[in-house]
mmCIF file of the C-alpha atoms, coordinates in Angstrom:
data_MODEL
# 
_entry.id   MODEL 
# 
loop_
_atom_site.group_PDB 
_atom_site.id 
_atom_site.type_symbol 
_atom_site.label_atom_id 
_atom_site.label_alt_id 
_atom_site.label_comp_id 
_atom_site.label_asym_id 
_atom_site.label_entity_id 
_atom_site.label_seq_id 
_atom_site.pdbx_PDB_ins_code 
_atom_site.Cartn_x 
_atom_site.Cartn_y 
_atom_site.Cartn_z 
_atom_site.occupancy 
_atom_site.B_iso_or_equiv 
_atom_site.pdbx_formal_charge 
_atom_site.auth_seq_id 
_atom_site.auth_comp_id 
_atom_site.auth_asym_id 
_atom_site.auth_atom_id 
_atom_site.pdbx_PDB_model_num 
ATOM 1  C CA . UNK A 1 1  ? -19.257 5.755  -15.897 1.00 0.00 ? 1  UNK A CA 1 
ATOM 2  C CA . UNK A 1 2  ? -20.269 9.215  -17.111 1.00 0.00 ? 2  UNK A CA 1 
ATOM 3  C CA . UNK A 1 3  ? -20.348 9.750  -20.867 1.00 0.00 ? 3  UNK A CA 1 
ATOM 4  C CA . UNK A 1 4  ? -17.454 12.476 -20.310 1.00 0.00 ? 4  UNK A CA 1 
ATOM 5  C CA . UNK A 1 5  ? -15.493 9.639  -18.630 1.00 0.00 ? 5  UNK A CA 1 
ATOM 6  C CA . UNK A 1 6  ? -16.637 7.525  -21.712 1.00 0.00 ? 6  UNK A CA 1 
ATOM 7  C CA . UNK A 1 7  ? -15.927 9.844  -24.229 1.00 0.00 ? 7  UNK A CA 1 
ATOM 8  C CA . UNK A 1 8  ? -12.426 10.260 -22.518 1.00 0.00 ? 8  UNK A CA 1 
ATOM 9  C CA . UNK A 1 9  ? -11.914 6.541  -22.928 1.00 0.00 ? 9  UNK A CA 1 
ATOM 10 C CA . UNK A 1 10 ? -12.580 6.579  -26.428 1.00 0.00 ? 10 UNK A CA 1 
ATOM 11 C CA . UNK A 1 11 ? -10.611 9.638  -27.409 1.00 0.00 ? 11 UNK A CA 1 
ATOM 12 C CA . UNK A 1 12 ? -7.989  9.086  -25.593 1.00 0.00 ? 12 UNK A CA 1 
ATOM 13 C CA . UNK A 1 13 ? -7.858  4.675  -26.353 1.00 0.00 ? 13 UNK A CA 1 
ATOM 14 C CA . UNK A 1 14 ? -5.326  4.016  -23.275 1.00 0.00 ? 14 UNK A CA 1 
ATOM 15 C CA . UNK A 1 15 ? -3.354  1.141  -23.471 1.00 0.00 ? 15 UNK A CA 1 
ATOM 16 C CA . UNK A 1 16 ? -2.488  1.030  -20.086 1.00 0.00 ? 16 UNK A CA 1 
ATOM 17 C CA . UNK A 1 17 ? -3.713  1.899  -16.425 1.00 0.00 ? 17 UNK A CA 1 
ATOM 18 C CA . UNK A 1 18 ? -1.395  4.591  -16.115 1.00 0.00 ? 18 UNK A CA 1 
ATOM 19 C CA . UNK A 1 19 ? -2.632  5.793  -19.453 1.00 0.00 ? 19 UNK A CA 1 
ATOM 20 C CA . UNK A 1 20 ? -6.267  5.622  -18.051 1.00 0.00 ? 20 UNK A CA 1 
ATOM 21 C CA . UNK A 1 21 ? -6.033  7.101  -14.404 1.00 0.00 ? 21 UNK A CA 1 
ATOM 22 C CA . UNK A 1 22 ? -5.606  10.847 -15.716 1.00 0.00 ? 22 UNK A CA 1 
ATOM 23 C CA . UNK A 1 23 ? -8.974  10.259 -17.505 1.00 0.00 ? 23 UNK A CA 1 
ATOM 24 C CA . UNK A 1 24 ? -11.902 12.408 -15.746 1.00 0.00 ? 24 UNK A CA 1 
ATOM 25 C CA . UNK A 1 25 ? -13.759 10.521 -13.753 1.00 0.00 ? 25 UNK A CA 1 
ATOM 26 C CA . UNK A 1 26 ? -12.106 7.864  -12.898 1.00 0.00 ? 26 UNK A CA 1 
ATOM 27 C CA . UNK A 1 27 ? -10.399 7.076  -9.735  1.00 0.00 ? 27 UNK A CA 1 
ATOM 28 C CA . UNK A 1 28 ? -8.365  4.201  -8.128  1.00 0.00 ? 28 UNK A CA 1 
ATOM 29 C CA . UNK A 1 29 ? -11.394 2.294  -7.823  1.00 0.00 ? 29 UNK A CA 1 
ATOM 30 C CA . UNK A 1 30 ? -12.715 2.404  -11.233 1.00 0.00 ? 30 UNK A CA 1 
ATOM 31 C CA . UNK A 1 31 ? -8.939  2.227  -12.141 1.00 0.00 ? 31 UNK A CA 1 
ATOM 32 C CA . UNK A 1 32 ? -8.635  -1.460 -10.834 1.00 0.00 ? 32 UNK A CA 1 
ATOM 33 C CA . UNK A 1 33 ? -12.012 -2.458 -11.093 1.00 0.00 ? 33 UNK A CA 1 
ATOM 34 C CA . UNK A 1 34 ? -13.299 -1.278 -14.624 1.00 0.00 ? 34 UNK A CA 1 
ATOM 35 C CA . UNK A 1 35 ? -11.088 -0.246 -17.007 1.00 0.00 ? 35 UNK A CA 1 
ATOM 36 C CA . UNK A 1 36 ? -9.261  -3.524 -17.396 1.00 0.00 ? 36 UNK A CA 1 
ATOM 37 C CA . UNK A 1 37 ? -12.094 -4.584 -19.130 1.00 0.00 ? 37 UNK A CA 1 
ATOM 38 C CA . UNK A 1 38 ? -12.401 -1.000 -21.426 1.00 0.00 ? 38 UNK A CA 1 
ATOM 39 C CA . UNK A 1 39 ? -8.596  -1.655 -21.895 1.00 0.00 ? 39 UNK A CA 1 
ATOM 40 C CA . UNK A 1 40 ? -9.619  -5.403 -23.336 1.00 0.00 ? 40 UNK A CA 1 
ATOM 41 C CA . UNK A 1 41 ? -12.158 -4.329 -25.753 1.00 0.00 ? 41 UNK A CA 1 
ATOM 42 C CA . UNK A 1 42 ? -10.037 -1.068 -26.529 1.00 0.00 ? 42 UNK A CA 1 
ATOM 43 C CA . UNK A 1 43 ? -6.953  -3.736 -27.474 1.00 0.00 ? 43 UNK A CA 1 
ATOM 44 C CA . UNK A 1 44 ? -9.684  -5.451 -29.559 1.00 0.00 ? 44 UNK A CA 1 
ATOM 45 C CA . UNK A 1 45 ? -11.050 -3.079 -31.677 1.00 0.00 ? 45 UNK A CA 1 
ATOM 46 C CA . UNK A 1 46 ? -7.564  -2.049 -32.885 1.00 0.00 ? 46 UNK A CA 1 
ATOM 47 C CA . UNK A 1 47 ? -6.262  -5.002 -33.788 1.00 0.00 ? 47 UNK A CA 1 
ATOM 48 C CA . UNK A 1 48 ? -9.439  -6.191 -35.786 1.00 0.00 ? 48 UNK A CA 1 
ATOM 49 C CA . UNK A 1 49 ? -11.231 -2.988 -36.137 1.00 0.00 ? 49 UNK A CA 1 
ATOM 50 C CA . UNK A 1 50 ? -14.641 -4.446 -34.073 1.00 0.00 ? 50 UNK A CA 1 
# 
């Protein structure tokens, strides 16, 4: 991922696909493929702030 989509992910801290797929730079592949796993880590650091 670019750092703009990057930066999108961590601005923005989607909590769901459809939260995620209006972030530049990522399309339906990176959708289904990727951000499960940003959405994961994104879940974790809120809840214990690591």
């Amino acid at each position: 991922m670019t750092d703009r989509t990057l930066r999108g992910l961590a601005s923005i801290r989607p909590k769901s696909l459809a939260e995620a797929e209006g972030i530049p730079g990522i399309g339906p592949v990176k959708l289904h493929a990727v951000v499960p796993r940003f959405l994961e880590a994104i879940a974790k650091w809120e809840r214990n702030g690591d």
